[in-house]
C-alpha positions as CSV (number, residue, x, y, z in Angstrom):
1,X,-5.4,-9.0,13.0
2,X,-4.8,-5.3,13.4
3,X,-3.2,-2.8,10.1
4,X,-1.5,0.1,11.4
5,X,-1.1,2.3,7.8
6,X,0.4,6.0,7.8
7,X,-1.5,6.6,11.2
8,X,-1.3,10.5,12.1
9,X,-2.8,12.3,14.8
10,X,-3.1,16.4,15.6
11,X,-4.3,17.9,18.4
12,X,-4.6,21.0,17.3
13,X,-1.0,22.4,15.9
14,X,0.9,19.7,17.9
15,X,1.2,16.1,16.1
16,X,1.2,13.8,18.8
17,X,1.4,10.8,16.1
18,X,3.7,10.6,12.9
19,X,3.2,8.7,9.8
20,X,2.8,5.4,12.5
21,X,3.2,1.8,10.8
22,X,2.7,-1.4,12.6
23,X,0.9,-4.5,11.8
24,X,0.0,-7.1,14.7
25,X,-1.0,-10.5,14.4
26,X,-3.2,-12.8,15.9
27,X,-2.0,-13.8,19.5
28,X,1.2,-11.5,19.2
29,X,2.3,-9.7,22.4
30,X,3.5,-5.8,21.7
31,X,5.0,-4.0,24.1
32,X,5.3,-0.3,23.3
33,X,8.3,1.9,24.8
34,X,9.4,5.3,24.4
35,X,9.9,8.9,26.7
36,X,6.8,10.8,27.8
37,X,4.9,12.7,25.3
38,X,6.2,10.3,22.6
39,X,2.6,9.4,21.4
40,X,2.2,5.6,23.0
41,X,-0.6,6.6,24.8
42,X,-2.5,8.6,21.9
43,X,-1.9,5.0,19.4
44,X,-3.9,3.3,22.0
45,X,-6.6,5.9,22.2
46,X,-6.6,6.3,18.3
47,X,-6.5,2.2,18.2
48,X,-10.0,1.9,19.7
49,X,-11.1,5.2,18.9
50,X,-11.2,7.2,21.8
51,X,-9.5,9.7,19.8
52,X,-10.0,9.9,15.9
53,X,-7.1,9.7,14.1
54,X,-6.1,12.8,12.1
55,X,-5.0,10.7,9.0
56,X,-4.3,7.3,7.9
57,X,-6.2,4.0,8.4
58,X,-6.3,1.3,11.1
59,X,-7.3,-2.2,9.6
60,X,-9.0,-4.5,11.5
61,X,-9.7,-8.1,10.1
62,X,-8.9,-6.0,6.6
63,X,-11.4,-3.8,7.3
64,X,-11.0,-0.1,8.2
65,X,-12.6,0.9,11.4
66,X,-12.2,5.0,10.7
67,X,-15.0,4.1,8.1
68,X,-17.6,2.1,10.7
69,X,-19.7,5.0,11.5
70,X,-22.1,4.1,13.9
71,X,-21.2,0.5,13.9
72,X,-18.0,1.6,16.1
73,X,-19.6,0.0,18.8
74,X,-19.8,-3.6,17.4
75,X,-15.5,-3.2,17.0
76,X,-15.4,-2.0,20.9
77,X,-16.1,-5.2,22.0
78,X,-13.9,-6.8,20.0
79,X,-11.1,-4.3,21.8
80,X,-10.5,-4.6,25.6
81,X,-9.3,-1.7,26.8
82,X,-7.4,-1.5,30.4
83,X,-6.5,1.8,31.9
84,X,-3.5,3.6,33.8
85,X,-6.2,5.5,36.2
86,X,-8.6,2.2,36.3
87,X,-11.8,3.7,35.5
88,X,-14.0,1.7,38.1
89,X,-17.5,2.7,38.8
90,X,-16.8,3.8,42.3
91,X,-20.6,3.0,43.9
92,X,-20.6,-0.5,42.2
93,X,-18.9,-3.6,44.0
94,X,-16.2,-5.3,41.9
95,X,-18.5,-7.9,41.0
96,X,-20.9,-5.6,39.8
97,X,-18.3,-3.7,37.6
98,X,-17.7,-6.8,35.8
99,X,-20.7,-8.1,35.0
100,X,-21.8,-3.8,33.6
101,X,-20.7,-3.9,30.3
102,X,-21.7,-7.1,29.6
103,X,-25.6,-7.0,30.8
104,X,-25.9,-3.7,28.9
105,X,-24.0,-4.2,25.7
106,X,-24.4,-7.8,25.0
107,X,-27.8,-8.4,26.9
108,X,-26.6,-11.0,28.8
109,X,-29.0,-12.2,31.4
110,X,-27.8,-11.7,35.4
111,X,-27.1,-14.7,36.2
112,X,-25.6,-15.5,33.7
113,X,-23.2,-12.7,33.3
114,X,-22.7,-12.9,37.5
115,X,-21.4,-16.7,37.0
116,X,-19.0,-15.7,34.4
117,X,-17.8,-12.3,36.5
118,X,-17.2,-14.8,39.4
119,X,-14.6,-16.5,36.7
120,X,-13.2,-13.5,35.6
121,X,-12.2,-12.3,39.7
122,X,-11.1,-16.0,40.2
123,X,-8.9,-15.4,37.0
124,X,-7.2,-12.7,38.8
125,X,-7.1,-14.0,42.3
126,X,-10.1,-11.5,43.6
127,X,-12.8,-14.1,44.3
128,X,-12.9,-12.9,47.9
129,X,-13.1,-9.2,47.1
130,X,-16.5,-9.7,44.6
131,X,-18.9,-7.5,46.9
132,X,-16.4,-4.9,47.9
133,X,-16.6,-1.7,46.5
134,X,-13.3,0.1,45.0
135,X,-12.8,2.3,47.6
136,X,-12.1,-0.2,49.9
137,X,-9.7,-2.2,47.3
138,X,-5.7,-1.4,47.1
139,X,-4.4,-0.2,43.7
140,X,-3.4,-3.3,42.4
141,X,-6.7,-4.7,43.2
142,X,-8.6,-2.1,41.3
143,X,-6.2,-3.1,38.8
144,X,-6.9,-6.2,38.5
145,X,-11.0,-5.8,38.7
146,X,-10.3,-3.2,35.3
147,X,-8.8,-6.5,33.7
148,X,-11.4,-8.9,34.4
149,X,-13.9,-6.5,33.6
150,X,-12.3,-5.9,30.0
151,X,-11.8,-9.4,29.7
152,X,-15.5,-10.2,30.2
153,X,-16.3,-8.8,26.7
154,X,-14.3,-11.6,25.2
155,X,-12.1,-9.3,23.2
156,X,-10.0,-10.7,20.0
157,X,-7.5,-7.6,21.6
158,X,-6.2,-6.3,24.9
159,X,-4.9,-2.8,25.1
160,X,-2.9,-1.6,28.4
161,X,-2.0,1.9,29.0
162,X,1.0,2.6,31.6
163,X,-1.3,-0.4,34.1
164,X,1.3,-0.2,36.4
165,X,2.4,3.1,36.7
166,X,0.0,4.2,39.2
167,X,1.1,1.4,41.6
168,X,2.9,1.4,44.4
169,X,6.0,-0.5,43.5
170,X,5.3,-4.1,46.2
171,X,1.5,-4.0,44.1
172,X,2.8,-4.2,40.5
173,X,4.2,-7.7,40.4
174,X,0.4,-8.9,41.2
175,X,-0.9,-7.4,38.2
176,X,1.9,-7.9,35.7
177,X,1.4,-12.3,36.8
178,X,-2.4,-11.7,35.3
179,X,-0.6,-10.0,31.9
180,X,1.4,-12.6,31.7
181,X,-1.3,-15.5,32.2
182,X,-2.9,-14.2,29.7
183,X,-0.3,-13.9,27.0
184,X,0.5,-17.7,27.6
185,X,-3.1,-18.4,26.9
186,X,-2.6,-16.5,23.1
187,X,-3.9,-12.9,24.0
188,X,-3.2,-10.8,21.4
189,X,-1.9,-7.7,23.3
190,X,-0.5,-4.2,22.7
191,X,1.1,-3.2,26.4
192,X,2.1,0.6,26.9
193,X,4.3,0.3,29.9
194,X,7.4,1.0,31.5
195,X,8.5,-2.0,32.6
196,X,11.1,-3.0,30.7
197,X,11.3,-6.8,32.3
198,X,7.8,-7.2,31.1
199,X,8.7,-6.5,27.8
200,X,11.8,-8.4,28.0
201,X,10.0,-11.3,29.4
202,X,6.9,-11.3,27.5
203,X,6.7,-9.6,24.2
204,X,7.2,-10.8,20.9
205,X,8.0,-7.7,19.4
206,X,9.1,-4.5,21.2
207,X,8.4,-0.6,19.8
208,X,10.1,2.0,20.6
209,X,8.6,5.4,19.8
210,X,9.7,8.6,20.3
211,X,8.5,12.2,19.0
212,X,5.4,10.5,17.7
213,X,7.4,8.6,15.5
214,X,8.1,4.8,15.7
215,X,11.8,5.2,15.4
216,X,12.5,1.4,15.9
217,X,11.0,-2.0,16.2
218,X,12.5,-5.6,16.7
219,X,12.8,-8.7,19.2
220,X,13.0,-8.0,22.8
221,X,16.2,-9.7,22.5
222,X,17.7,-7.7,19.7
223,X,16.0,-3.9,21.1
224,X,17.5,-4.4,24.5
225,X,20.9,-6.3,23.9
226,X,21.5,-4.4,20.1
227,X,19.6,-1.5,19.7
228,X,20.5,0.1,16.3
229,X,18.4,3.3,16.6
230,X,20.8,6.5,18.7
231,X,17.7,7.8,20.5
232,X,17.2,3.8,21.2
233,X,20.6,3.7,22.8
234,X,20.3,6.5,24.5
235,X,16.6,5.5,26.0
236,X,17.8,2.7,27.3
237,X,21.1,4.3,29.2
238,X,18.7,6.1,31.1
239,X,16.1,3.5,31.9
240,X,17.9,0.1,32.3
């Protein structure tokens, strides 16, 4: 589904992304670890183009998306993308920020796209909080309303940056159930995160990048119980 090739990436004088190589396939769960400042962020950015790519190419369906031009937006909705910060329209109820992109960009009627928000915040357990506003939502909750409100572009593709790292620790279990409903349904998914039991748990393959390189890549099983990488090893002292 998605063809990462010689992927590079400079802000300025400092490459944040290396020479990057991964290929993902339909309904395949990544999970990509690695320090701070390793670049895991800035693949997901480059992925759906929040950031362009300094060199390389990034296939999807075979075809290269640096070379979409305007028609960038037509892949976008292919690509759900959910946030470390959430991103919620603060003066629109959770209901409302569901059904946004969906009425604008797909011209969906109301009604139409208020019955299938309505799914979406049953889907994460929020049916009760559709007409409050995020303010008055806990983290996990806004959380949760970013998911339904990427999943309501029907996207081939999930991407999560870090979407527990802003939690308080009792919220994140609510949010990591919902990841993990949705990989059992066949959402293909590329998770940035921390949480290594996730990624034990739930991915098919696990990345581990450091220096804006990906320095290794394997089975959850093989990463965590036989890493052959040093700077693996040594990651995983420090974090398990």
């Amino acid at each position: 589904m998605l063809e990462i090739k010689n992927l590079s990436k400079c802000f300025i004088d400092l490459e944040v992304l290396r020479d990057v190589n991964i290929s993902i396939k339909k309904g395949e769960v990544v999970v990509v670890i690695g320090p701070s400042g390793s670049g895991k962020s800035t693949l997901l950015r480059c992925i759906n183009l929040l950031e362009q790519p300094t060199g390389g190419q990034i296939l999807y369906m075979g075809q290269n998306i640096l070379k979409l031009g305007k028609k960038v937006t037509d892949y976008r909705k292919h690509v759900g993308m959910v946030f470390q910060r959430f991103n919620l329209f603060p003066l629109k109820t959770a209901l409302e920020n569901v059904m946004y992109a969906t009425v604008k960009l797909n011209r969906v009627q109301p009604r139409e796209a208020r019955e299938k928000a309505m799914e979406l915040l049953r889907k994460v357990g929020l049916e009760s909080k559709a007409e409050v506003y995020p303010l008055a939502l806990s983290g996990g909750q806004q959380q949760r309303v970013a998911i339904a409100r990427a999943l309501a572009m029907q996207p081939d593709i999930m991407l999560f940056d870090e979407p527990t790292s802003a939690l308080d620790p009792e919220l994140v279990g609510d949010v990591l159930e919902v990841m993990k409903q949705l990989a059992k349904e066949g959402m293909t998914m590329v998770v940035v995160t921390h949480e290594m039991g996730f990624a034990k748990d739930v991915a098919d393959r696990v990345i581990f990048m450091d220096g804006g390189y990906v320095i290794e890549e394997n089975t959850p099983s093989e990463i965590f119980s036989r890493p052959r990488n040093d700077r693996t090893r040594a990651f995983l002292a420090r974090v398990l």
